[in-house]
N, C-alpha and C positions, 0 to 999 in steps of 0.2 A: 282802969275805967273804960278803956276802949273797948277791948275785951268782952267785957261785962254788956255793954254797948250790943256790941256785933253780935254776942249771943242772944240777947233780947230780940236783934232785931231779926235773928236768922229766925228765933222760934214762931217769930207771928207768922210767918213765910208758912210750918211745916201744919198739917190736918191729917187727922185719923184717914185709916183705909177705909173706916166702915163708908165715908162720903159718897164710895161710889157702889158700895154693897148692894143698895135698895135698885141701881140701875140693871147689874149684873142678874138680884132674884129675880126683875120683872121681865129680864131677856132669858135664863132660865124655862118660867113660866110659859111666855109665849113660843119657846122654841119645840117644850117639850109636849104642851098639848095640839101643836102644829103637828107635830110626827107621832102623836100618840103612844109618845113612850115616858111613864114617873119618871121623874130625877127630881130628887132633892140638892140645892147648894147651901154648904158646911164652909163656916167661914172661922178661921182659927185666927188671933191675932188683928184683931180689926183697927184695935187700938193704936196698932202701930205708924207714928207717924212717919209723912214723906213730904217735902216742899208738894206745894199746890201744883206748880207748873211739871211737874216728873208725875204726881197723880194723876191731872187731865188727862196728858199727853200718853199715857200708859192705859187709859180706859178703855179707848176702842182697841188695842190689840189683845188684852183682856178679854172683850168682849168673844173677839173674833177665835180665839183659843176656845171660849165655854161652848160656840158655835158649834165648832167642829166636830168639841167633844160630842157635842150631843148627836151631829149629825153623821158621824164617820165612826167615831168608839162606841157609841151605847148602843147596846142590842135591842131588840125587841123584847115586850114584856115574854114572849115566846119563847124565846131565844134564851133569854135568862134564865127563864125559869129550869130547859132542857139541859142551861151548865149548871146549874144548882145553886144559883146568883140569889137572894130577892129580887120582885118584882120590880121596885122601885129605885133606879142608880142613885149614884152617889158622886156629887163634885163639887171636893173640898177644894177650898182654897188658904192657904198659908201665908200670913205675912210675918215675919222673920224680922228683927233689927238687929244688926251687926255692927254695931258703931257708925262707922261713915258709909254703912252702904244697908240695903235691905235686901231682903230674897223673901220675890212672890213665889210659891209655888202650886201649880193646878194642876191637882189629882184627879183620874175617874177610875173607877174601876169597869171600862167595860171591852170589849174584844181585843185592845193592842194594837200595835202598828203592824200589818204583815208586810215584812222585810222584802219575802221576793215579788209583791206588788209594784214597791220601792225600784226596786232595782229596776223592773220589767220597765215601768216609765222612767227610769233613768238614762238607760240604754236608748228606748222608744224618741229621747227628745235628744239625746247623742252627749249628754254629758259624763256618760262612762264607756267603756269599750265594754264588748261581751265577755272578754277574757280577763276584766280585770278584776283580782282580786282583794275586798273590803272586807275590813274588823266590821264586826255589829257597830260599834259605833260612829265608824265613817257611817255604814248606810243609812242609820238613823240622820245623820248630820244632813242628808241630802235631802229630808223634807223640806229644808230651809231655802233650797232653792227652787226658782222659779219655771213651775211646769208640774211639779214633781207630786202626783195627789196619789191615795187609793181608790176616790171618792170613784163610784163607774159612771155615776153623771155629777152632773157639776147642777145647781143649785143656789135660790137666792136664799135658803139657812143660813148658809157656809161663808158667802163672798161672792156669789155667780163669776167661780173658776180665777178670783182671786186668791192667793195663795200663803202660807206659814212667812214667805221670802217679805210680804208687806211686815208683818209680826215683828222680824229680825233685823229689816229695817229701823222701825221705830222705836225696838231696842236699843240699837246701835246710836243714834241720833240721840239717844240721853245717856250715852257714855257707859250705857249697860250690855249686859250679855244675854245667852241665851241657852239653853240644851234640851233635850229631850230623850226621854229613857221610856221605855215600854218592854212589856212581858205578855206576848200573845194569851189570853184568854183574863190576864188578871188585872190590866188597863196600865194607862199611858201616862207620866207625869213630868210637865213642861215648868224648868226653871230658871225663873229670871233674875237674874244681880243688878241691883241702877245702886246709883248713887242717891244718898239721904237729899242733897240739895245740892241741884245745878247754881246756883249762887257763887256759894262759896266751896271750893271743896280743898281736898288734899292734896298736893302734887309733889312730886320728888322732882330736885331743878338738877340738871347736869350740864356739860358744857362738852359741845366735840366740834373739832374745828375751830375752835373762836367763838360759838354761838351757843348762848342760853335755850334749853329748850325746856319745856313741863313736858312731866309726865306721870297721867293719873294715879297716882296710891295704890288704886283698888287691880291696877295691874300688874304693879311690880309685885312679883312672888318670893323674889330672892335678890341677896345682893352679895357678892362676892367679888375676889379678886380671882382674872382670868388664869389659871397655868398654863401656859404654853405647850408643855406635853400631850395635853388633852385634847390637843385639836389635831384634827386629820381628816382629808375630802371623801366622802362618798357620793357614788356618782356624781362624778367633779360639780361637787356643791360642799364647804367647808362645813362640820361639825364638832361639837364638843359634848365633853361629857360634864353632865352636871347630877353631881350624887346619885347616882344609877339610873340614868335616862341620857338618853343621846339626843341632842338637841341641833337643828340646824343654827351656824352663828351667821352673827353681820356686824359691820362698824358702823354706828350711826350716823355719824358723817357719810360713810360712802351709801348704805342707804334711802337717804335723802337727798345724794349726788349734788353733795357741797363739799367733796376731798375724791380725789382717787381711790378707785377699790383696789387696792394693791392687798391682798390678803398676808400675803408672807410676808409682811411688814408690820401690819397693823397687829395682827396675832404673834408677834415674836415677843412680844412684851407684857407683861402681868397687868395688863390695864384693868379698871374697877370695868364688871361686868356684871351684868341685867339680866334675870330670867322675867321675860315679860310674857303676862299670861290672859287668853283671853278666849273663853268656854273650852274648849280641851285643845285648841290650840296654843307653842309655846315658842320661843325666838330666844335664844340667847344675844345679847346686843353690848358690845363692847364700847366705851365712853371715856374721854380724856379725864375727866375731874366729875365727881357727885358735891353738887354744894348741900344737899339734905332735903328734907320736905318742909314746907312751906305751907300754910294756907293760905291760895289763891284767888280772888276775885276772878269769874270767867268773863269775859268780853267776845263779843259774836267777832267774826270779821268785816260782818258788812253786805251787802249787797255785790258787790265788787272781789269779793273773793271767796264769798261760801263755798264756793265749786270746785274751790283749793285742793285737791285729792292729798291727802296724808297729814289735815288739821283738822282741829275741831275748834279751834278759836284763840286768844291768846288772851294774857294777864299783864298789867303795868306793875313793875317792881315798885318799890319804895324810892329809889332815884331817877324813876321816871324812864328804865328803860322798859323796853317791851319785848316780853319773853312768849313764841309761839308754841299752843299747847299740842301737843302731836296726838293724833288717833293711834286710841292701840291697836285697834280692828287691823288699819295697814299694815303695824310694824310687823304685826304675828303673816300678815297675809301670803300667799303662795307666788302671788303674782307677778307682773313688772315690776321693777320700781319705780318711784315719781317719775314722772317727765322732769327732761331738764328744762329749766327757763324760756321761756323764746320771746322774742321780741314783738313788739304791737305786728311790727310788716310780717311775720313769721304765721299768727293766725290764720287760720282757714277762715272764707266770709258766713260759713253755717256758723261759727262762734257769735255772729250778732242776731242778737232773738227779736222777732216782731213783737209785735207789744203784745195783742189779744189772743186767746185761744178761748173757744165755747165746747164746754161739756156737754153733754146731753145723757143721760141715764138712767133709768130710773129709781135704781138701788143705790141707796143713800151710803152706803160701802164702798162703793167706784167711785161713785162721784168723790167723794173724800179724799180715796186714794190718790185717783188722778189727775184731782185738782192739786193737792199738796205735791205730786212730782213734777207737772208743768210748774208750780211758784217756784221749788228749788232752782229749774232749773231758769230761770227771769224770766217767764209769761205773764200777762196778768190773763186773769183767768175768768169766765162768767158760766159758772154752772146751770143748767135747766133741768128741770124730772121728767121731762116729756117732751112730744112734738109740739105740743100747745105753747108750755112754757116758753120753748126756746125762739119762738116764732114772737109771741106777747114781748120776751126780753132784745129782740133783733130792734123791735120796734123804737124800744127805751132807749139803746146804746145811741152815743155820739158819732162812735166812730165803728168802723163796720168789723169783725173781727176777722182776722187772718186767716184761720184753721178750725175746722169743724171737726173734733170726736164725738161720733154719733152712736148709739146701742141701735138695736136692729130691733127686740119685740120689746115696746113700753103702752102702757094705755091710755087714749084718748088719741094719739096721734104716734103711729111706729116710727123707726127709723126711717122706713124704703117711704114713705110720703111724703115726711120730714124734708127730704132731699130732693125731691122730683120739685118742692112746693120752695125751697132755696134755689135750685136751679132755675128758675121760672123767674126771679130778680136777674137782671144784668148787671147788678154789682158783684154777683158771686157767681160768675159765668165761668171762672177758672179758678176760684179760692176753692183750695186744697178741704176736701169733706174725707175722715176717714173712717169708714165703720168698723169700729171696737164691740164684736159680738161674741160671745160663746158657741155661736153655729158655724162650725167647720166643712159644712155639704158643699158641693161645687153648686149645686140649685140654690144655695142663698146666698152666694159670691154672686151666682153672674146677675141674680135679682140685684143686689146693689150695685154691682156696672153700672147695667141697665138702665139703673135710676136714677145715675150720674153720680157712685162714689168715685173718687180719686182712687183710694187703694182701701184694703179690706187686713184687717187684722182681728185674729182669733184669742179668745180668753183664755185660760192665762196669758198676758205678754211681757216680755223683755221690756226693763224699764227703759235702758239705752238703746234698744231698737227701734221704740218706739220713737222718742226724742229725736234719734238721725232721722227715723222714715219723715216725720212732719217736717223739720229743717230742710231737709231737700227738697221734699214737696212744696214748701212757703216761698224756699228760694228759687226753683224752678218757676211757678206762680209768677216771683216779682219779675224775674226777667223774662216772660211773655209779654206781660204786662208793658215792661219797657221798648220791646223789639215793634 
């Protein structure tokens, strides 16, 4: 009966894909009679259902994908016609049910990703060396990151120099993946795996160290016992082999630096081991005990620790203990690993965030964006579309806000006025204004000096650069303020 229950209750949660189809043809429409190029969107599988909240939350990167396509893949009707295309593109979209998970996928057929544009800006923003040598599908991988376009100008179609790396975010954030595969002249198709329903889902429970942890179903690819022959260091980093693939290992406990990483310890012994897998990345993970899979109830963590690097939230057992659900993104990740613990005194003081931060933008795509990465990281936030807006909303607020990101060209009132006309209050005589613009000239930097910005940042930006540049600018601010 519970069962029975749970399922009932899960289904009223799930609604067709079509829900958001009619939003998709009519940003279609306006994209494609903007650039005066046909495209028709092909929608396969509409029926397919998805929880509401993994729908929502999946529209606007959706959206922002059809965008692209149409603004960076589809040729001109010209152009098409020269490769021997129809006049009119094509972009299908796929929605797939695979039991506990779904796969969107969005087809075009039009020019491809060219690779050595890729590389050229890869290089150009310094996240690869000249000399180093990438598979096609590394270099494919690296639209994902931030900077990384073919576009030759940037654009309010696209995201004005917003980028794929927002996309793979909001993937990542509902426990989903991402990849992207293209064929120069035959077009480019971006695929995504989420889970059926952030709710409830599937998790496989293991134990290392003493500690219960989840971990998503839809990553675990394999499950075996480790052989200890099979491992051996390259480039002093330990590996194994798992059925013809060499896989980097780790001990999840050492990992998550709750045990010693003594390798030739931990690997000496047949422990149950984990191929965990997440878009063509893979981690071998070795683990004291597997208790099996479970369905979970998710639970956030909270305001107080969303920021937790290497979770995604946790689940209350049946006897009331509480088991933390791990992100697979980390486990597979390249990177450090977690920080260890530190103590409250240990904290740096940019770790306490002022309350307000004010948007200004006029593209309702930034403002989204960098409204929802200021709340992750604890701001609250008060968006405006314009100079007018934000001036009308200074009026409303109680309290006066800390930090101003400001866009540089919007209409009725720009950025550089914006800011001459906040300077001119002696409340914000020294509160941190930054301009967030797509213009890189030295002649529209020193125009917002001039005007009284704080500091100047160019579109595309680093999310975490961003986030330090305002923290030390608010706290610099407070302690003028104080001196």
């Amino acid at each position: 009966m519970n069962r029975e229950a749970q399922n009932s209750l899960m289904h009223i949660r799930m609604v067709p894909v079509n829900g958001i189809v009619g939003k998709l043809e009519r940003t279609v429409r306006s994209v494609s009679a903007k650039l005066k190029r046909p495209v028709e969107l092909q929608v396969i599988g509409e029926r397919t259902e998805l929880d509401k909240t993994v729908l929502d939350e999946i529209a606007d990167p959706l959206l922002h994908v059809i965008r692209n396509a149409i603004d960076h893949g589809i040729e001109t009707p010209k152009e098409r016609k020269k490769a021997g295309k129809p006049e009119q593109a094509v972009i299908l979209l796929e929605a797939i049910n695979q039991g506990t998970q779904v796969t969107l996928r969005v087809s075009d057929d039009g020019r491809g990703i060219n690779l050595d544009k890729v590389r050229e800006k890869a290089i150009k923003n310094g996240l690869i060396e000249k000399d180093d040598e990438l598979a096609r599908d590394e270099l494919l991988s690296l639209v994902f990151l931030p900077g990384v376009s073919t576009a030759a100008k940037l654009t309010d179609v696209s995201g004005r120099g917003v980028g794929m790396d927002v996309v793979r975010d909001a993937v990542a954030r509902l426990n989903g993946s991402i990849r992207v595969d293209s064929e120069v002249g035959i077009g480019t198709t971006f695929t995504i795996q989420l889970p059926t329903s952030v709710g409830v889902s599937r998790a496989l429970i293991v134990e290392s160290a003493g500690t219960s942890f989840a971990i998503p179903m839809q990553a675990v690819k394999q499950i075996q016992k480790l052989d200890p022959q099979t491992v051996r260091r390259e480039e002093d980093r330990p590996v194994v082999d798992v059925i013809g693939r060499t896989l980097p290992i780790d001990d999840l406990a050492s990992h998550l630096q709750i045990a010693p990483a003594s390798y030739e310890s931990r690997f000496a012994d047949p422990h149950p081991l984990l191929v965990v897998s997440v878009g063509d990345d893979e981690v071998a993970l070795t683990v004291d005990t597997i208790e099996g899979g479970h369905d979970i109830v998710v639970k956030t963590l909270g305001d107080h620790l969303r920021n937790v690097p290497g979770y995604i939230g946790a689940t209350v057992r049946g006897d009331g203990c509480i088991v933390p659900i791990l992100d697979p993104v980390d486990l597979v990740g390249k990177g450090a690993p977690l920080p260890a613990p530190a103590s409250v005194d240990d904290l740096p003081a940019a770790t306490i965030r002022v309350s307000t931060a004010m948007v200004i933008d006029d593209s309702i795509s930034v403002r989204r964006v960098t409204t929802k990465l200021l709340q992750r990281a604890g701001w609250d936030v008060v968006a405006a579309k314009d100079g007018v807006d934000a001036l009308e909303k200074l009026e409303e607020l109680e309290s006066a806000p800390d930090v101003f990101l400001c866009d540089m060209e919007m209409p009725r009132m720009n950025g550089i006025e914006l800011i001459r006309r906040i300077r001119k209050q002696p409340e914000f005589a020294v509160t941190p204004i930054v301009m967030v613009t797509s213009r890189a000239s030295e002649k529209h930097r020193h125009m917002a000096v001039e005007a009284g910005a704080t500091d100047y940042v160019v579109k595309p930006f680093n999310d975490e650069h961003l986030l330090e540049l305002i923290d030390e600018l608010v706290q610099a601010a407070r302690e003028t303020v104080v001196s």
